[in-house]
C-alpha positions in Angstrom: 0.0 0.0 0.0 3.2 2.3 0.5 4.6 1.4 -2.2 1.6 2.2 -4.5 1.3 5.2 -2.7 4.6 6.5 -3.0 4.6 5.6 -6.8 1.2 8.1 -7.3 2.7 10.5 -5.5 6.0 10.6 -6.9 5.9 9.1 -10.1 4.4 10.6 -13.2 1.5 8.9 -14.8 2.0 8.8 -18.4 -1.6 9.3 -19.1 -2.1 12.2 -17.7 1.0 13.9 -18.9 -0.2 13.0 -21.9 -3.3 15.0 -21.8 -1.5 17.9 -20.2 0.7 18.0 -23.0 -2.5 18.2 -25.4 -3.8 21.2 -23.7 -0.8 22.9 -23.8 -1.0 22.1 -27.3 -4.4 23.2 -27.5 -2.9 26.8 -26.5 -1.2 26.9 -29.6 -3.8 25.9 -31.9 -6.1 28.2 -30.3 -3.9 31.4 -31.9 -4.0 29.4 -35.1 -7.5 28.8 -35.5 -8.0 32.5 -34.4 -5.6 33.9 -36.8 -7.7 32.1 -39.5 -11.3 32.7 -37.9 -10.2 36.7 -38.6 -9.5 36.1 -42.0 -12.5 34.2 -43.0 -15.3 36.1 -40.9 -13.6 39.4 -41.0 -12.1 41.0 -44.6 -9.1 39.5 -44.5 -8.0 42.7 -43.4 -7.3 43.8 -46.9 -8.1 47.8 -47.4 -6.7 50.2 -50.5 -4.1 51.2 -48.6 -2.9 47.5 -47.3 0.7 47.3 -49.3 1.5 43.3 -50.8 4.4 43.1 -48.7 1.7 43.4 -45.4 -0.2 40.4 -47.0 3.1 38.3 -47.8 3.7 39.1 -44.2 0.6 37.3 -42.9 1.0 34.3 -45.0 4.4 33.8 -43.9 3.2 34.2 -40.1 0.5 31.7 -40.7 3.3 29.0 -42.7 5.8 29.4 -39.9 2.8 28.5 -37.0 1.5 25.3 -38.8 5.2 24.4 -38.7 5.7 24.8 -35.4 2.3 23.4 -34.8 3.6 20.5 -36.7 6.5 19.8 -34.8 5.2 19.8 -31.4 2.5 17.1 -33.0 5.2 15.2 -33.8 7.1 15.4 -30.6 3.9 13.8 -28.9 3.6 11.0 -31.6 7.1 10.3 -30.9 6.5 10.4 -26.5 3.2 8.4 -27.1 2.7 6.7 -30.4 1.1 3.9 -28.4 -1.8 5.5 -28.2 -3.3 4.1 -31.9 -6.5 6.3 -32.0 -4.9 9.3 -31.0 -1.9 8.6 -33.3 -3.8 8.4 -36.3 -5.9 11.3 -35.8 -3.0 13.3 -35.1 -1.1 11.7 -38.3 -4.2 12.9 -40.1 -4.3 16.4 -39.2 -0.7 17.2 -39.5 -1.7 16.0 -43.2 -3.8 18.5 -43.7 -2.0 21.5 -42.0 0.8 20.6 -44.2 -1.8 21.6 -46.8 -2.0 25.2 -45.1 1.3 25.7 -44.7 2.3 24.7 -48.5 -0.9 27.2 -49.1 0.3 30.3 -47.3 3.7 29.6 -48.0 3.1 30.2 -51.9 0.3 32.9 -51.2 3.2 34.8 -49.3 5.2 34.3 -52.5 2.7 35.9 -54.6 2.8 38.6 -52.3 5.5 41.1 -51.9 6.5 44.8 -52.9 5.7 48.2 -50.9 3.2 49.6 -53.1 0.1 49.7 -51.6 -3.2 47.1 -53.6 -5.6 49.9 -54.3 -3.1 52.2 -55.6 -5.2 52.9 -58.6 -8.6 53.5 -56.9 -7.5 57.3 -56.2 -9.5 59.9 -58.7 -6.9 60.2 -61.3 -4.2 57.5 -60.8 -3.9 54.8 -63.6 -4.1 51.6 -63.0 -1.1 49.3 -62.4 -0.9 46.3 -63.7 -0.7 42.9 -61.5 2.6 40.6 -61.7 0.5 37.5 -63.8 3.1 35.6 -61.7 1.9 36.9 -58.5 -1.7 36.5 -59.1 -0.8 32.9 -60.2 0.9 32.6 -56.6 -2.1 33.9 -54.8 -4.9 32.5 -56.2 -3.2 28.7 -55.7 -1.8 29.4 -52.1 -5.4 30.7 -51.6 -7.1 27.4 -52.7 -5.0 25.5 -50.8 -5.9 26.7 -47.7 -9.5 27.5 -48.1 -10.0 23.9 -49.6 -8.8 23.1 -45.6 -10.4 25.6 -43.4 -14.1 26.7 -45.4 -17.1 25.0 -45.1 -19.0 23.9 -48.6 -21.7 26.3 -47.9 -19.4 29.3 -46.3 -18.9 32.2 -48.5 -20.6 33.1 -51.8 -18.2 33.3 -54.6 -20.8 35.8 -56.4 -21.1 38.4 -53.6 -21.8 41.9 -54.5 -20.9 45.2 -52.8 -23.7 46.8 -53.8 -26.7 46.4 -56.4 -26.1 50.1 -58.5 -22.6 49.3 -59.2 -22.8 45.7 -59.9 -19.6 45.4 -59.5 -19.1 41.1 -58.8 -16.1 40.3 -56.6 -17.2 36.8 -57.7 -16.9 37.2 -61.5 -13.7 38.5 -61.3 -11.9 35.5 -60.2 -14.1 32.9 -61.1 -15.6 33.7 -64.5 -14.1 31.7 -67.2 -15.9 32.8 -69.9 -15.8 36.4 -69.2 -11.8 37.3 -69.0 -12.2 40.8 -69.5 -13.2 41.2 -66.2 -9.8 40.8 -64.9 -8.9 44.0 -66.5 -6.3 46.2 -64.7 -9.1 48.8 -64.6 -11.8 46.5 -63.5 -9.3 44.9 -60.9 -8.8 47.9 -59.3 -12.6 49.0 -59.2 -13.1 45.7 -57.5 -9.8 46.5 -55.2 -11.9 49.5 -53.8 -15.4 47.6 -53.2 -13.4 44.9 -51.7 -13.5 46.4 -47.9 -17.5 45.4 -47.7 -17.7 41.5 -48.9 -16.8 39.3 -46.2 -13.4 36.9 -45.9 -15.1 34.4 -46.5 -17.5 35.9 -50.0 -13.4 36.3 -51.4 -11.8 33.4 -50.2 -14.6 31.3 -51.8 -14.2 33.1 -55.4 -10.6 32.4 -55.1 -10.8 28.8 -54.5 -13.5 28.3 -57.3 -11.3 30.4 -60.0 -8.8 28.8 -62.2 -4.9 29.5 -61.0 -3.7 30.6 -64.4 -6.6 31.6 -66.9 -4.6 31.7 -69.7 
């Protein structure tokens, strides 16, 4: 009796450090999932005067949390893979946050210069054309991810800002047949409409557009 007492007492019983270590855990997925539940209820923070680099920047803060993410999951697979349920649920889900991180890590790419997106919206500035390259980056980062963290019936890839200017955040990445909306000119009239469709209305035009239209 002793001896089982001193063990409980002194000892450390694998089971529950186990599930401390998951909470802990837990902490750090809790910024993740809350970095992500901005971008997709909020606007993804994107105004006219939001410069690529700023966006690069979040995509490069999201990659480098799945990866650390990742490799305190595979820490714990490595302290208790003999837990089989709980080992191939966590093998599963670092799959798919491998997905996000590849995602943002080639949105970030597509992402990068000081000038500011809705440079052109300004009475009297041209338009500036967008790096085909870039836009090519973006869009498939951008698919990635949302294929991992929207729902099938969050967002609406056709959402409007309003109903005199009909101008269609949706159509602009996802209409096939109708390229010419992804003129530089029409790009940046939808740049400045962009601040009142949700995260989610953009995110979901992305993921249903092709990555290079040509």
């Amino acid at each position: 009796m002793v001896v089982v007492m001193g063990y409980n007492s002194g000892g450390r019983d694998p089971e529950k450090v186990f599930l401390s270590e998951m909470v802990n855990l837990g902490k750090g997925f809790l910024d993740v999932f809350v970095s992500f539940g901005d971008m997709i209820t909020g606007t993804l923070g994107i105004k006219a005067d939001t410069k690529k680099s700023e966006i690069g920047g979040y995509f490069s803060k999201i990659a480098e949390t799945i990866k650390e993410v990742k490799g305190k999951l595979s820490k714990i697979l490595e302290e208790h893979g003999n837990y089989p349920k709980v080992k191939e649920k966590i093998e599963e889900f670092i799959g798919e946050i491998c997905k996000i991180e590849t995602g943002a890590k080639i949105a970030a790419s597509g992402a990068s210069g000081d000038e500011a997106i809705g440079n052109a919206t300004a009475a009297g500035h041209g338009a500036t054309p967008a790096s085909k390259d870039s836009v090519v980056s973006l869009v498939k980062g951008i698919k990635a991810i949302v294929g991992i963290v929207l729902k099938k019936d969050e967002g609406d890839a056709g959402a409007t800002k309003t109903g005199d200017d009909k101008k269609d955040i949706g159509n602009l990445f996802a209409d096939d047949a109708g390229k010419g909306e992804a003129k530089e000119e029409n790009i940046a009239k939808a740049t400045a409409s962009i601040g009142a469709v949700s995260g989610a209305d953009i995110l979901k035009a992305i993921a249903k557009s092709k990555e290079n239209p040509n």
